[in-house]
mmCIF file as Biopython writes it, N, C-alpha, C and O atoms, coordinates in Angstrom:
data_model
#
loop_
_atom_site.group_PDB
_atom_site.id
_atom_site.type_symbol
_atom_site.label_atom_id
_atom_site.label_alt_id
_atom_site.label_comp_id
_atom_site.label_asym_id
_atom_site.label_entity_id
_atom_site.label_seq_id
_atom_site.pdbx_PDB_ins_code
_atom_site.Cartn_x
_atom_site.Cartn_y
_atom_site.Cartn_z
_atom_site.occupancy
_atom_site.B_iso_or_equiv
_atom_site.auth_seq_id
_atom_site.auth_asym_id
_atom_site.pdbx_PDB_model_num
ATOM 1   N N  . UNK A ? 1  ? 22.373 140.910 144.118 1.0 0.0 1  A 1 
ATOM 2   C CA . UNK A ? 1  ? 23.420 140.507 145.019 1.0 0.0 1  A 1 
ATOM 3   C C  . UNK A ? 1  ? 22.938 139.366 145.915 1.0 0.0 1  A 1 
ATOM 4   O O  . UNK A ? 1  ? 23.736 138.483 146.229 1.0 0.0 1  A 1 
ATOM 5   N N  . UNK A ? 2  ? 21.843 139.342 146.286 1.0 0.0 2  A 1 
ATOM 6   C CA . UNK A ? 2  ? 20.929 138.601 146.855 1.0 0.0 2  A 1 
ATOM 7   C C  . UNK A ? 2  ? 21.424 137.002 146.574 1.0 0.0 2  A 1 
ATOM 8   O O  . UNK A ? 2  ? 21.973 136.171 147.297 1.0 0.0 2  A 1 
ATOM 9   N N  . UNK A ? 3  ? 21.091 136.987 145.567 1.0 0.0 3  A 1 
ATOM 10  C CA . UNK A ? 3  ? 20.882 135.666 144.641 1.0 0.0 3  A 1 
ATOM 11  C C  . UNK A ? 3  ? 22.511 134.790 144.885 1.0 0.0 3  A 1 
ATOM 12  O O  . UNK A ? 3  ? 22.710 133.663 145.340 1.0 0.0 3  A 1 
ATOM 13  N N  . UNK A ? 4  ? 23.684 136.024 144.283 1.0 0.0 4  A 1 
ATOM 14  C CA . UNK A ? 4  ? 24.672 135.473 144.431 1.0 0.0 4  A 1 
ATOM 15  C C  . UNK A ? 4  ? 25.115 135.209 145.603 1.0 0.0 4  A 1 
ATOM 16  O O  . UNK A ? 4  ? 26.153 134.562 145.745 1.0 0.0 4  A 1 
ATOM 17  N N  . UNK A ? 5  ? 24.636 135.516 146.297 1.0 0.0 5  A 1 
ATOM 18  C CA . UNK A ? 5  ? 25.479 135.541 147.967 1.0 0.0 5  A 1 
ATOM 19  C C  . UNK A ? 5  ? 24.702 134.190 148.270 1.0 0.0 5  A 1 
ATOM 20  O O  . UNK A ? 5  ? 25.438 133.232 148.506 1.0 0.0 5  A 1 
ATOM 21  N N  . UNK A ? 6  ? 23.580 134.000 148.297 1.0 0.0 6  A 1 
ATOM 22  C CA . UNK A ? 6  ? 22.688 132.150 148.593 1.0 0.0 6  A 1 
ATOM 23  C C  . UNK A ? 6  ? 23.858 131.139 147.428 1.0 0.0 6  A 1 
ATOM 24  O O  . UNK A ? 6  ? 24.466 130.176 147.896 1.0 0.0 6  A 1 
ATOM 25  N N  . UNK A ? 7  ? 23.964 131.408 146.438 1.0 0.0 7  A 1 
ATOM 26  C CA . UNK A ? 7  ? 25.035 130.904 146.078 1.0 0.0 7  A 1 
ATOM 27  C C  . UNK A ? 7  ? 26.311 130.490 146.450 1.0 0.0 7  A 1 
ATOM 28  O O  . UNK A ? 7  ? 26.772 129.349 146.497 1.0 0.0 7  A 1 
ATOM 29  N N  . UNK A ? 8  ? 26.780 131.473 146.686 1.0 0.0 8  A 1 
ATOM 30  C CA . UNK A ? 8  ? 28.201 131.679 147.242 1.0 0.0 8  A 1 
ATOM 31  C C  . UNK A ? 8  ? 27.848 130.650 148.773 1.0 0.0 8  A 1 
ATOM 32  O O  . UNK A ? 8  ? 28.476 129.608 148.959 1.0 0.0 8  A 1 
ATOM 33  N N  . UNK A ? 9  ? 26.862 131.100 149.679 1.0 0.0 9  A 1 
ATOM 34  C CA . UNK A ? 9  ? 27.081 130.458 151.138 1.0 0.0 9  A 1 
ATOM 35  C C  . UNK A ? 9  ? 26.019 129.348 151.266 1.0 0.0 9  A 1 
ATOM 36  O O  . UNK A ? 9  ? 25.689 129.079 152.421 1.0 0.0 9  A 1 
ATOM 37  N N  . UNK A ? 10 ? 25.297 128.505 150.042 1.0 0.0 10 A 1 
ATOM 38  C CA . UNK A ? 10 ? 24.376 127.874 150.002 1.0 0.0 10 A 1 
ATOM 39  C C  . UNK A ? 10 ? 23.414 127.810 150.789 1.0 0.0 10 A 1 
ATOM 40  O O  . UNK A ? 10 ? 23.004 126.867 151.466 1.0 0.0 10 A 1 
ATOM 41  N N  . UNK A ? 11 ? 22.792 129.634 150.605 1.0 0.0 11 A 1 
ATOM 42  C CA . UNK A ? 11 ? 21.396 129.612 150.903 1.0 0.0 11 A 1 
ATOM 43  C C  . UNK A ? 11 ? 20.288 130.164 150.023 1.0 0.0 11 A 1 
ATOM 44  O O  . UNK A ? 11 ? 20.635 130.538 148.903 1.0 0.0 11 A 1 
ATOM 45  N N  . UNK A ? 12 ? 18.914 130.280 150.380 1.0 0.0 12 A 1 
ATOM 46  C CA . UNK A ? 12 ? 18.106 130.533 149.811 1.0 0.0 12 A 1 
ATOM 47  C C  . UNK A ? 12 ? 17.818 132.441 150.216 1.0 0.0 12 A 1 
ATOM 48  O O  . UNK A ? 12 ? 17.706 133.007 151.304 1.0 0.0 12 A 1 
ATOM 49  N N  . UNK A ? 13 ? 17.779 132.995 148.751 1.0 0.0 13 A 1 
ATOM 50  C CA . UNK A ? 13 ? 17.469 134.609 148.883 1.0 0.0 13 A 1 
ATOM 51  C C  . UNK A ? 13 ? 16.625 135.326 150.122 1.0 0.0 13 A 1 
ATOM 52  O O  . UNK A ? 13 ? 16.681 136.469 150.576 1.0 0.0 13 A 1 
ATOM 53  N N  . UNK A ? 14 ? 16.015 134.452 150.391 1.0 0.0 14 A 1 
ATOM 54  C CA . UNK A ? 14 ? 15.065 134.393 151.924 1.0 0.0 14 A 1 
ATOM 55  C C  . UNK A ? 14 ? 16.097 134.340 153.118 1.0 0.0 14 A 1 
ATOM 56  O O  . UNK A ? 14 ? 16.361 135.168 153.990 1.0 0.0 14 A 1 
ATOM 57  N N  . UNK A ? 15 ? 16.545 133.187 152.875 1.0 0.0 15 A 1 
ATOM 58  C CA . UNK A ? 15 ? 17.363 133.196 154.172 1.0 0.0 15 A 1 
ATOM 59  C C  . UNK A ? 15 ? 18.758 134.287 154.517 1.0 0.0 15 A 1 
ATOM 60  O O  . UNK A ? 15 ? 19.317 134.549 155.582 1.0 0.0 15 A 1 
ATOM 61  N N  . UNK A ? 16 ? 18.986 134.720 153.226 1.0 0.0 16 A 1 
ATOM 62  C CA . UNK A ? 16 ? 20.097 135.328 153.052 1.0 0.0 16 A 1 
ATOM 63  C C  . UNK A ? 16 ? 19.194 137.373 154.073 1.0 0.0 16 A 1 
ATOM 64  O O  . UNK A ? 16 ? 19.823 138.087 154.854 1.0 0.0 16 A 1 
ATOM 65  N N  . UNK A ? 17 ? 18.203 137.536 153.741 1.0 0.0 17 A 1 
ATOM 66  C CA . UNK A ? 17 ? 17.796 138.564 153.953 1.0 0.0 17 A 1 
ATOM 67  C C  . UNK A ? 17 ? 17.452 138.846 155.349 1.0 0.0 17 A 1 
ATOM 68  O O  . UNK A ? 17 ? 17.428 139.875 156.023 1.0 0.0 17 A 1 
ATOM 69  N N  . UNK A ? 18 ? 17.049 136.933 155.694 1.0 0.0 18 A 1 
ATOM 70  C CA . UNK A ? 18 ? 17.364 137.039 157.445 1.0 0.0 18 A 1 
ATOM 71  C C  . UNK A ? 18 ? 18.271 136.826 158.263 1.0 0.0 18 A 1 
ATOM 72  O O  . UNK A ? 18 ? 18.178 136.993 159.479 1.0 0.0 18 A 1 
ATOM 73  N N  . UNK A ? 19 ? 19.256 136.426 157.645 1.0 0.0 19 A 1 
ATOM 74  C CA . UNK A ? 19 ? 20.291 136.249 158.240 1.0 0.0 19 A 1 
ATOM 75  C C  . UNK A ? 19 ? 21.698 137.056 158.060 1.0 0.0 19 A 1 
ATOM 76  O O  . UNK A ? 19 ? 22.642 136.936 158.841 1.0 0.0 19 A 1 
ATOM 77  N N  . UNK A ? 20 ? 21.691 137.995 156.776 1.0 0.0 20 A 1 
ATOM 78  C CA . UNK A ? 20 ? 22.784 138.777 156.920 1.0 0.0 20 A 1 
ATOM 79  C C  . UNK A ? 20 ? 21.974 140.061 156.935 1.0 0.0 20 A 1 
ATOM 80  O O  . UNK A ? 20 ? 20.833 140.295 156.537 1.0 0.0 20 A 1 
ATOM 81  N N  . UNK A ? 21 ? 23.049 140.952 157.606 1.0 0.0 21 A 1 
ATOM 82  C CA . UNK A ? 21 ? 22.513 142.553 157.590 1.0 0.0 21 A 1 
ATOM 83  C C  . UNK A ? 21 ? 23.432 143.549 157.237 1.0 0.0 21 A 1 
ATOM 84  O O  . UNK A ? 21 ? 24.575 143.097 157.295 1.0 0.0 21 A 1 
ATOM 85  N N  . UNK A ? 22 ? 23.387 144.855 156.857 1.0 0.0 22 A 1 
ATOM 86  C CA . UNK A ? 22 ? 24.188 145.520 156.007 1.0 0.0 22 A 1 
ATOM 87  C C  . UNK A ? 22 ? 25.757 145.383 155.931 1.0 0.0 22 A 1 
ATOM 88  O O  . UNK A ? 22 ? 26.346 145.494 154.856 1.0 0.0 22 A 1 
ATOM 89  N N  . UNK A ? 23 ? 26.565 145.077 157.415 1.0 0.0 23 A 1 
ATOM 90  C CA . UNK A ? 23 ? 27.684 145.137 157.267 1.0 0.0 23 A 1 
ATOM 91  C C  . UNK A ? 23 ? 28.045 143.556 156.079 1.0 0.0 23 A 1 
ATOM 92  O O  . UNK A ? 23 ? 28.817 143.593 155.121 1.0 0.0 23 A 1 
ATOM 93  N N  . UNK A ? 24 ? 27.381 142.542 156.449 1.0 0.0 24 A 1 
ATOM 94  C CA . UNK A ? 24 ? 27.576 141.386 155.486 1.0 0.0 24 A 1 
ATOM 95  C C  . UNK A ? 24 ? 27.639 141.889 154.001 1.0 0.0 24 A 1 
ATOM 96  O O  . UNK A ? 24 ? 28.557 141.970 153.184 1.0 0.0 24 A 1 
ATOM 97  N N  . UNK A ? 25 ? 26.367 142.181 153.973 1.0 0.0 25 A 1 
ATOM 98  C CA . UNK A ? 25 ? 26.477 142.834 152.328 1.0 0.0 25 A 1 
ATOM 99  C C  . UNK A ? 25 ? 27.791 143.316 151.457 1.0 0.0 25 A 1 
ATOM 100 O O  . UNK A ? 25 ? 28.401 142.800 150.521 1.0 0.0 25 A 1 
ATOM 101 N N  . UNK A ? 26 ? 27.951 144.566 152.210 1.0 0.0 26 A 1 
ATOM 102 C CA . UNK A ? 26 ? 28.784 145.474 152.525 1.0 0.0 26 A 1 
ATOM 103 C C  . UNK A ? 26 ? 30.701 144.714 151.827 1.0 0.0 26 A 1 
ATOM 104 O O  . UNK A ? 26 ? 31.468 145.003 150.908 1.0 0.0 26 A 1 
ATOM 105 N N  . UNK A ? 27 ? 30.666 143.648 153.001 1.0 0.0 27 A 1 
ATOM 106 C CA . UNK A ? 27 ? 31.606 143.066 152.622 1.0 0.0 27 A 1 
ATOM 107 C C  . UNK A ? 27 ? 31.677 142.456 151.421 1.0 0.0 27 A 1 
ATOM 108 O O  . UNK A ? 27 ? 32.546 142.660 150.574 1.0 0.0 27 A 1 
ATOM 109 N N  . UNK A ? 28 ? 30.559 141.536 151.323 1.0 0.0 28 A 1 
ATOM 110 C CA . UNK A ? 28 ? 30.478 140.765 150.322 1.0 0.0 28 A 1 
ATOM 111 C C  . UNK A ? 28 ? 30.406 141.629 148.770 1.0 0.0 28 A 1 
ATOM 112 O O  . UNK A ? 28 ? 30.714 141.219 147.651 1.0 0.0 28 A 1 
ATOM 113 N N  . UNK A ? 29 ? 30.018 142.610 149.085 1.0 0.0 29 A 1 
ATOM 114 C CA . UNK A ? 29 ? 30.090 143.496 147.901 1.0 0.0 29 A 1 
ATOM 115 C C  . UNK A ? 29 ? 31.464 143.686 147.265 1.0 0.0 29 A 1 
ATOM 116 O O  . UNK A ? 29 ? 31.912 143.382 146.159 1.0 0.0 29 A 1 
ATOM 117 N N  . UNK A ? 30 ? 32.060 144.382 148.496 1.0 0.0 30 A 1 
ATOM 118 C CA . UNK A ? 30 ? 33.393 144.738 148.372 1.0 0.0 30 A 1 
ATOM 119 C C  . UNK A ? 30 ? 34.307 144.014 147.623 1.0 0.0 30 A 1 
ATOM 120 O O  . UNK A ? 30 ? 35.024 144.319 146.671 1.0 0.0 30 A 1 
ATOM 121 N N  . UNK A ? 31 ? 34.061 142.565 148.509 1.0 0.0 31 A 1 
ATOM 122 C CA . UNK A ? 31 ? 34.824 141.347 148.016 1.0 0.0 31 A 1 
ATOM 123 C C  . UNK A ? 31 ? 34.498 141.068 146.279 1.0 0.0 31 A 1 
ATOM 124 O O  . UNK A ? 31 ? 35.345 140.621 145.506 1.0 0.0 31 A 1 
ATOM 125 N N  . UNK A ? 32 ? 33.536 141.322 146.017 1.0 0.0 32 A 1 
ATOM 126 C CA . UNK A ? 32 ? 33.377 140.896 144.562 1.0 0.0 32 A 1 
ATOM 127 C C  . UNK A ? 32 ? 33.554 141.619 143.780 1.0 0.0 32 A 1 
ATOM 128 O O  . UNK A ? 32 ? 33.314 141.210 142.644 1.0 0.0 32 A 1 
ATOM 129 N N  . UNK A ? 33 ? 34.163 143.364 143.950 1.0 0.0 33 A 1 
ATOM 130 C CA . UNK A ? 33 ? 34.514 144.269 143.160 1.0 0.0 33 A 1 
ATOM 131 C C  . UNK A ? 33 ? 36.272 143.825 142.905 1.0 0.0 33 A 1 
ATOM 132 O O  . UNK A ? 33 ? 36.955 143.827 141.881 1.0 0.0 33 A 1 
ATOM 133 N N  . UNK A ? 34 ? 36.538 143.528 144.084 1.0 0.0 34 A 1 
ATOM 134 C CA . UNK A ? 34 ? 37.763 143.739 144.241 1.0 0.0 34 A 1 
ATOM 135 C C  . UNK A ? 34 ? 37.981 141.554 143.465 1.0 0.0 34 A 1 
ATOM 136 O O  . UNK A ? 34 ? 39.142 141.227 143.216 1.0 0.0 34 A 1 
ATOM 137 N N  . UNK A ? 35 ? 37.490 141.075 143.359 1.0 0.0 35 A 1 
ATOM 138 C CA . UNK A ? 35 ? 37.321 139.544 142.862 1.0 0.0 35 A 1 
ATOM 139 C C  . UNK A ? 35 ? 37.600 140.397 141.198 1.0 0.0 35 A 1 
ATOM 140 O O  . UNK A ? 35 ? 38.720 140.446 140.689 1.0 0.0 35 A 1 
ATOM 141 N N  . UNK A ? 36 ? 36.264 141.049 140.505 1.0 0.0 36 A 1 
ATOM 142 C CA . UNK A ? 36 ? 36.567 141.721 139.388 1.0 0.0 36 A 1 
ATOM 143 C C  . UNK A ? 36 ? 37.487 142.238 139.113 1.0 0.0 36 A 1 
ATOM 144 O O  . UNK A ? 36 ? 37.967 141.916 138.026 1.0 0.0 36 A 1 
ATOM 145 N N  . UNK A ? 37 ? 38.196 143.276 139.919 1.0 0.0 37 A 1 
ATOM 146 C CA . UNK A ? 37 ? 39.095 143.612 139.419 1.0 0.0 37 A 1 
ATOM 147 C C  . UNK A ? 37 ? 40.716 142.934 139.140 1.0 0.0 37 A 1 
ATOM 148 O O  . UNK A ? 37 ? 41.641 142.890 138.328 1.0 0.0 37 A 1 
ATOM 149 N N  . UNK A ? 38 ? 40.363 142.572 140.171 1.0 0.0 38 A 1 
ATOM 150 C CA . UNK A ? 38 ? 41.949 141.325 139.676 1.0 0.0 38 A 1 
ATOM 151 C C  . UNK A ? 38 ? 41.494 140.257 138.558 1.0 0.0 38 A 1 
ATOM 152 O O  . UNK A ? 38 ? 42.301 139.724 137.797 1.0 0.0 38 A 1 
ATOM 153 N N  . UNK A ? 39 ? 40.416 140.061 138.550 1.0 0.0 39 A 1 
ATOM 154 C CA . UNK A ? 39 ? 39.716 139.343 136.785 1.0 0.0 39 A 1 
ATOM 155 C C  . UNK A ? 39 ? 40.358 139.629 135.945 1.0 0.0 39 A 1 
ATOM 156 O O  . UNK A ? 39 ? 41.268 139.012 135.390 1.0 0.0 39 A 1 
ATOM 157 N N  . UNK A ? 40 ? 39.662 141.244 135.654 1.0 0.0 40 A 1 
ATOM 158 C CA . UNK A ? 40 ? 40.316 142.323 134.725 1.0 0.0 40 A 1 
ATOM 159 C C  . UNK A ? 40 ? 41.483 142.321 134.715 1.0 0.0 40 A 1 
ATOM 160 O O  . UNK A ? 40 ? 42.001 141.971 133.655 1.0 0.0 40 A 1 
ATOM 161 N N  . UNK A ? 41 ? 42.139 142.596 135.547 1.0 0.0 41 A 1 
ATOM 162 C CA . UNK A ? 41 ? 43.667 142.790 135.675 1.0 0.0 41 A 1 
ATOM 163 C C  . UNK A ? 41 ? 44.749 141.526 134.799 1.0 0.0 41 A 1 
ATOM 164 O O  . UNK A ? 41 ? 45.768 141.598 134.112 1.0 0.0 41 A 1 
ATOM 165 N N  . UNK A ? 42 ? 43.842 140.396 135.297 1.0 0.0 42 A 1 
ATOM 166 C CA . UNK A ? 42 ? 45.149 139.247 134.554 1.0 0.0 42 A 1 
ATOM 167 C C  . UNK A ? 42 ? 44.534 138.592 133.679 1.0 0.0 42 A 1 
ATOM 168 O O  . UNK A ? 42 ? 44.710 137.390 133.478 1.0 0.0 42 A 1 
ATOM 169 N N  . UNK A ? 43 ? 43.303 139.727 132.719 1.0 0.0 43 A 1 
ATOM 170 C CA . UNK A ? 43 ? 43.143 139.380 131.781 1.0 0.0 43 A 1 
ATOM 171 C C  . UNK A ? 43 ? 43.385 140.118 130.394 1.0 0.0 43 A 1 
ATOM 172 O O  . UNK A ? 43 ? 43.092 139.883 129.222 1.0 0.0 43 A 1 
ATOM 173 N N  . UNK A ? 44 ? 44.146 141.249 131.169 1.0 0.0 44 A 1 
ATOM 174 C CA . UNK A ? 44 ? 45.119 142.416 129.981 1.0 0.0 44 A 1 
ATOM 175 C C  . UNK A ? 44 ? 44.074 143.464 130.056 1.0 0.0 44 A 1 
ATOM 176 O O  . UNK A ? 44 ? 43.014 143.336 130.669 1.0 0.0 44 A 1 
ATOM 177 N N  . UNK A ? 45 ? 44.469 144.570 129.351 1.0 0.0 45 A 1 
ATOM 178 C CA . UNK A ? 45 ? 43.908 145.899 129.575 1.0 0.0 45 A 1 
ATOM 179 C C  . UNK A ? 45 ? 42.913 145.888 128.221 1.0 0.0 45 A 1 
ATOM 180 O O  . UNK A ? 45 ? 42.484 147.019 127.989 1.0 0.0 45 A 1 
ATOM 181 N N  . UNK A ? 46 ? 42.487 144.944 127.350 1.0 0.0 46 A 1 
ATOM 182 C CA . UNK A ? 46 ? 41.564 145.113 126.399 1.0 0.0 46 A 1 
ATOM 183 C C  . UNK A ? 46 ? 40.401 144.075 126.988 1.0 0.0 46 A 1 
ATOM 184 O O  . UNK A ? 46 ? 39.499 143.692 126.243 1.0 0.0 46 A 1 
ATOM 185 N N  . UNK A ? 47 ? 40.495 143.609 128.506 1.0 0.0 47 A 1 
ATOM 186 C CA . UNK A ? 47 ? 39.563 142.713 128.466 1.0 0.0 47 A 1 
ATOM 187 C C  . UNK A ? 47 ? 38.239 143.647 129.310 1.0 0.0 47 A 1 
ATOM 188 O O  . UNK A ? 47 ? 37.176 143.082 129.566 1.0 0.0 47 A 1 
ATOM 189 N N  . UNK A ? 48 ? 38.357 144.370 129.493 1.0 0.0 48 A 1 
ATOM 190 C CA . UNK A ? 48 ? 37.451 145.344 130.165 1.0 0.0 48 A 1 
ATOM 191 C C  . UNK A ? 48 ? 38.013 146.580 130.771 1.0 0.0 48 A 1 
ATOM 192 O O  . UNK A ? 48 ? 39.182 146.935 130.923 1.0 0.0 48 A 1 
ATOM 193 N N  . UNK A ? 49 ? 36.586 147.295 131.160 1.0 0.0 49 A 1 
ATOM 194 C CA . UNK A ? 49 ? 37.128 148.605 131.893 1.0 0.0 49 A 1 
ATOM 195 C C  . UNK A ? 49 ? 37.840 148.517 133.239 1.0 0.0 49 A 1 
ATOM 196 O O  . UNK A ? 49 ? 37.486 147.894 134.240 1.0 0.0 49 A 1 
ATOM 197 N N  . UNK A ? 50 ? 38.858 149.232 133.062 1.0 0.0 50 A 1 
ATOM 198 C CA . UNK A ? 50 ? 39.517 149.466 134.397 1.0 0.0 50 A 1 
ATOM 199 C C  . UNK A ? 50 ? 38.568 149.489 135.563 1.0 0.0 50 A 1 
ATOM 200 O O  . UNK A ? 50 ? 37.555 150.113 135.246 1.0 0.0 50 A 1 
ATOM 201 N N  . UNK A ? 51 ? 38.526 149.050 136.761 1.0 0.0 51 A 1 
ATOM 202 C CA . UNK A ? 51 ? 37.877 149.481 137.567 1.0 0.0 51 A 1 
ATOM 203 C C  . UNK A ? 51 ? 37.377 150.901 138.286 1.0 0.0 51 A 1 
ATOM 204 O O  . UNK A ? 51 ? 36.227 151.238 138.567 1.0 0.0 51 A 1 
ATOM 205 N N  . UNK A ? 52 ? 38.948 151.804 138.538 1.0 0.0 52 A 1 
ATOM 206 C CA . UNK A ? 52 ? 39.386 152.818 138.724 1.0 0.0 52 A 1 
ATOM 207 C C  . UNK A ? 52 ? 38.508 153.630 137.894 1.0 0.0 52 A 1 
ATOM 208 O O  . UNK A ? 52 ? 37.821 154.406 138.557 1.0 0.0 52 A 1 
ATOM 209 N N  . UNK A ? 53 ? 38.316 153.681 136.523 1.0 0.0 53 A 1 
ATOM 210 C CA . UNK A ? 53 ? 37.375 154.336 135.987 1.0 0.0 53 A 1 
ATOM 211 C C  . UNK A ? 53 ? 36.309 153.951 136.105 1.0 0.0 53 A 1 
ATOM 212 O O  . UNK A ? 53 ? 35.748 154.026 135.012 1.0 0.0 53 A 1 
ATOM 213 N N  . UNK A ? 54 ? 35.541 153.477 137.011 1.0 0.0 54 A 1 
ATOM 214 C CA . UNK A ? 54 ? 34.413 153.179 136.157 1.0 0.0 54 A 1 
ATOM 215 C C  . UNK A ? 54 ? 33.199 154.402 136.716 1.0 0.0 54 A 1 
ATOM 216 O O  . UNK A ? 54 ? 31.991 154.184 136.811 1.0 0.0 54 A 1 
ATOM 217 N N  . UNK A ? 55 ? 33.940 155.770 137.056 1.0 0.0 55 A 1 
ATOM 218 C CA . UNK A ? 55 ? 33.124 156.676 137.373 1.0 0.0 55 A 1 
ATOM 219 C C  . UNK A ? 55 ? 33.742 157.799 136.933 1.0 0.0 55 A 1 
ATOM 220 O O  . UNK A ? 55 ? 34.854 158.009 137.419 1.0 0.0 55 A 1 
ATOM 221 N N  . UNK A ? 56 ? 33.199 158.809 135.910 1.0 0.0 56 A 1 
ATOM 222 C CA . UNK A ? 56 ? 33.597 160.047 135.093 1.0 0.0 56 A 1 
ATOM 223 C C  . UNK A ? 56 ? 33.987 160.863 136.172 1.0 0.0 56 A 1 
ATOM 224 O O  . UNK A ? 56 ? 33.153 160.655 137.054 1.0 0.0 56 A 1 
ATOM 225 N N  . UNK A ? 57 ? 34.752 161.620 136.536 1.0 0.0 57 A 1 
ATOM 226 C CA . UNK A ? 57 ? 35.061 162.528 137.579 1.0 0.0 57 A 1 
ATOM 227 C C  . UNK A ? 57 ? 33.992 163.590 137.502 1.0 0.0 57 A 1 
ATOM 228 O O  . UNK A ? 57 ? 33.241 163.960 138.405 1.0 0.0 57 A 1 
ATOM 229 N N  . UNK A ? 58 ? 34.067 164.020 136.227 1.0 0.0 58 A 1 
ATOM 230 C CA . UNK A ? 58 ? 33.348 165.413 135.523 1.0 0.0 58 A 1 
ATOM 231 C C  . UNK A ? 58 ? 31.886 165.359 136.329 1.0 0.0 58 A 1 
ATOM 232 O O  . UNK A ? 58 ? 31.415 166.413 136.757 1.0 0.0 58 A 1 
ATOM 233 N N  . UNK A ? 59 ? 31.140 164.014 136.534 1.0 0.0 59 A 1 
ATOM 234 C CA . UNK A ? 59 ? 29.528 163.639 136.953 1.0 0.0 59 A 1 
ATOM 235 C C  . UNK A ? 59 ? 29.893 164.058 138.168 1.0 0.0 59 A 1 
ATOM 236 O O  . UNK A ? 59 ? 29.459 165.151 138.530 1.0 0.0 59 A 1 
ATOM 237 N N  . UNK A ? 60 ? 30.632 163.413 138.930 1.0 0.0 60 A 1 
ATOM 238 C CA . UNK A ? 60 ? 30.710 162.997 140.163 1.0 0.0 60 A 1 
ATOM 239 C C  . UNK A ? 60 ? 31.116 164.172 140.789 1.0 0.0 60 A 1 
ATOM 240 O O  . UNK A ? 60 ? 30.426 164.499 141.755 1.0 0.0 60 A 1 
ATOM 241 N N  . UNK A ? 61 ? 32.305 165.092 140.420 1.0 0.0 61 A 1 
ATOM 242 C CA . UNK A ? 61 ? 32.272 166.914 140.782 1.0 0.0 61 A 1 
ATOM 243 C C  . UNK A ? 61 ? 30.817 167.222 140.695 1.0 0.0 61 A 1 
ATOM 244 O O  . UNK A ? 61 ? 30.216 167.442 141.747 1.0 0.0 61 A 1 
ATOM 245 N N  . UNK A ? 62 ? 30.207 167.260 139.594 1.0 0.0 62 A 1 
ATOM 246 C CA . UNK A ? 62 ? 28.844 167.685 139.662 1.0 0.0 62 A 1 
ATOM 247 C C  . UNK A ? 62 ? 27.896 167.141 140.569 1.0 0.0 62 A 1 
ATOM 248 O O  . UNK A ? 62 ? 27.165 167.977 141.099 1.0 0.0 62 A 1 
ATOM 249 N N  . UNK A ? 63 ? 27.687 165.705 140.949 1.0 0.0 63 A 1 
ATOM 250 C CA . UNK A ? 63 ? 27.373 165.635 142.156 1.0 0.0 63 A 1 
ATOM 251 C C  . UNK A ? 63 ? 27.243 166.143 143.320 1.0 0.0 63 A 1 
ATOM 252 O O  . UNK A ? 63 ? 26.266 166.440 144.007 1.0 0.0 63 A 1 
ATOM 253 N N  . UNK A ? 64 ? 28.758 166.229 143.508 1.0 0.0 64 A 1 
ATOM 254 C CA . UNK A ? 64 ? 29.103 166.528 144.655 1.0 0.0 64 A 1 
ATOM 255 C C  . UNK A ? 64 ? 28.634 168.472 144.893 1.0 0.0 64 A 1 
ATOM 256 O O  . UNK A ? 64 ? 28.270 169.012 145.937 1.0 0.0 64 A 1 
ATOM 257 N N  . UNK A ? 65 ? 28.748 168.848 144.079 1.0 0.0 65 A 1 
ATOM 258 C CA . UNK A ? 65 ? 28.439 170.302 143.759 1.0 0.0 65 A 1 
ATOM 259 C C  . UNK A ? 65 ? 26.975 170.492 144.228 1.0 0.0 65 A 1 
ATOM 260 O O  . UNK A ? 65 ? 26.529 171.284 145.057 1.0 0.0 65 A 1 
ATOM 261 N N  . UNK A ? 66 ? 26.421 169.669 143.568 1.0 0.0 66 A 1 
ATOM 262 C CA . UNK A ? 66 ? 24.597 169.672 143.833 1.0 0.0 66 A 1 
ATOM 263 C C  . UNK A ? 66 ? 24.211 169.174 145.083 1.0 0.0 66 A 1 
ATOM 264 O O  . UNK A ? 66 ? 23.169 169.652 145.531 1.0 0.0 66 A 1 
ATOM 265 N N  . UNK A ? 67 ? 24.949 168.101 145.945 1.0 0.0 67 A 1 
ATOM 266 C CA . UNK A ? 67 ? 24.850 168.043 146.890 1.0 0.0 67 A 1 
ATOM 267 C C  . UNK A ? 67 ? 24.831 169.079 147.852 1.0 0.0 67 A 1 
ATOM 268 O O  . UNK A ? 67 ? 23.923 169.153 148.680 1.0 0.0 67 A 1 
ATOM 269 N N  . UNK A ? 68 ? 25.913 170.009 147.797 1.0 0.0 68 A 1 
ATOM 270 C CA . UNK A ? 68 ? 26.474 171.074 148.629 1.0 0.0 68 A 1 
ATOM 271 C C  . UNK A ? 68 ? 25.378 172.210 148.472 1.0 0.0 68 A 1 
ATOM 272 O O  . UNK A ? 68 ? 24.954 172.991 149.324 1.0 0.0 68 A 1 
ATOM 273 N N  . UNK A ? 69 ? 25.097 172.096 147.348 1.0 0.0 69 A 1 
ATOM 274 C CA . UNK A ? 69 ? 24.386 173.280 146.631 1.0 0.0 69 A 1 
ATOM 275 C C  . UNK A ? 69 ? 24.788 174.229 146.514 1.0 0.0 69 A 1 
ATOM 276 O O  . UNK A ? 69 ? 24.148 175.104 145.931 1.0 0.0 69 A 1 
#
């Protein structure tokens, strides 16, 4: 993520690590899931996975289960 974000705001992976801190990330993350998914979206439903799926429920109950214990 590093890499792309010096990209995106033309800096160097260095500078990016001193100068943004988690909430930046955070966003910038966000922003590029949600960039993908409208990709996907207006590129028809055979051009990749839905976003919405891209986590099995079945794991993620189990997760959450093991978490709790």
């Amino acid at each position: 993520m590093l890499h792309v974000m010096g990209e995106t705001y033309g800096l160097l992976p260095s500078e990016v690590l001193k100068r943004a801190d988690t909430f930046d990330m955070l966003v910038f993350d966000v922003a590029q899931t949600i960039r993908e998914h409208q990709n996907n979206k207006a590129k028809g439903p055979k051009a990749g996975a839905d976003i919405g799926n891209a986590y099995d429920t079945d794991q993620l109950q189990t997760a959450l289960q093991n978490f709790r214990g």
